[in-house]
N, C-alpha and C positions, 0 to 999 in steps of 0.2 A: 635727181629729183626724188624725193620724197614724201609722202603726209603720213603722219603716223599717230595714232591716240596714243596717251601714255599707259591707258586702262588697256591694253590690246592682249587677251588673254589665250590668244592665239600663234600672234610675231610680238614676243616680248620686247617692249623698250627699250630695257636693258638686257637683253639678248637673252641666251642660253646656251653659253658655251662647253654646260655637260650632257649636252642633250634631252634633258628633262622630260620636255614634252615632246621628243619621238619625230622633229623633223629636220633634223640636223641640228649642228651645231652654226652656229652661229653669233657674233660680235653684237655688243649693245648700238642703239642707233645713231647717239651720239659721235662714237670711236669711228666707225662707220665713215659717217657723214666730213670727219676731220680729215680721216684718211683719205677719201677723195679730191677735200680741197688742197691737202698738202701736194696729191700727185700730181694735180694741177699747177698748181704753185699759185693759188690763190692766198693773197696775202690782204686782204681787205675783207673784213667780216661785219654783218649789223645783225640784229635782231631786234624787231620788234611785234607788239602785238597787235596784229590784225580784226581779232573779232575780240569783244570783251562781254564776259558772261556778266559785269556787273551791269551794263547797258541794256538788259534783256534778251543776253542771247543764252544759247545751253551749256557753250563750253567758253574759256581763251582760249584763242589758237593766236601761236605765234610765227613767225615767218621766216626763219634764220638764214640771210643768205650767205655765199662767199663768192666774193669777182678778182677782178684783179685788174687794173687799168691796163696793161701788158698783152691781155688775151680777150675773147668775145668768152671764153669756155665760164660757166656758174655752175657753183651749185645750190638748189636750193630745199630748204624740209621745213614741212610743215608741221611744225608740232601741237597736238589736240591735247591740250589737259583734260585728263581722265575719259578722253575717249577711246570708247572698243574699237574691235576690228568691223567698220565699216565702212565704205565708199563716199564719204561727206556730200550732202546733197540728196539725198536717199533717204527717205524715212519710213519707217516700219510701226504701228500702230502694236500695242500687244494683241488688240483680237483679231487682227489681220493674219498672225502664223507667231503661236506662244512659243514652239518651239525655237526659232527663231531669235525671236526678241528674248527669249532667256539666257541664250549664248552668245547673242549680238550685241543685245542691246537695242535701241529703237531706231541707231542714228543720228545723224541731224540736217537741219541745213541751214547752220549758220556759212559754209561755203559752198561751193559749187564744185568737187572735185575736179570735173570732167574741164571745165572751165579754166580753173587752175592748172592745169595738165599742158591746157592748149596754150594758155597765156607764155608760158614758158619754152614750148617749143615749138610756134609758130617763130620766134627769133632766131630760129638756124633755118630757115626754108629760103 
């Protein structure tokens, strides 16, 4: 499970696998996300878009899952076009803490992170 902005100028999107920014290395999110469906053996994949910024909202977010009729096991990521690193659902005003909001960004809440979290793994309890 993942949500991830593509603006994320903290956990790169497409990773960093020179270290760049000083918190290891690590694989883009996409490679990621393939490589746990394959160890699965998830062979059925969809994606589409969940929230659309042309409708009134701040970002698209899309939902790309992988199942597999064979198994209960998913995996699913949440991708935020051009959103930063923060907790969706969350939003931060600039006069509420500028420092903040200069590195974050403001947020949003076209989702409900915490919401999305639960939806996905209340199905193994």
């Amino acid at each position: 499970f993942e949500i991830h902005g593509t603006d994320d100028q903290i956990t790169l999107f497409n990773g960093d696998m020179e270290n760049n920014g000083g918190w290891g290395a690590y694989y883009d999110l996409p490679s990621t996300i393939s490589f746990f469906a394959d160890a699965y053996n998830l062979d059925k994949r969809s994606k589409k878009i969940i929230v659309n910024k042309g409708e009134g909202s701040e970002y698209d977010i899309y939902l790309q899952r992988h199942w597999s009729q064979n198994s209960d096991e998913e995996v699913w990521m949440y991708e935020i076009v051009d959103g930063r690193h923060v907790w969706p659902g969350f939003k931060i005003h600039w006069w509420e803490n500028p420092i903040f909001w200069y590195f974050y960004g403001s947020g949003n809440e076209d989702i409900n992170a915490s919401e999305e979290v639960w939806s996905f793994f209340k199905r193994y309890l």
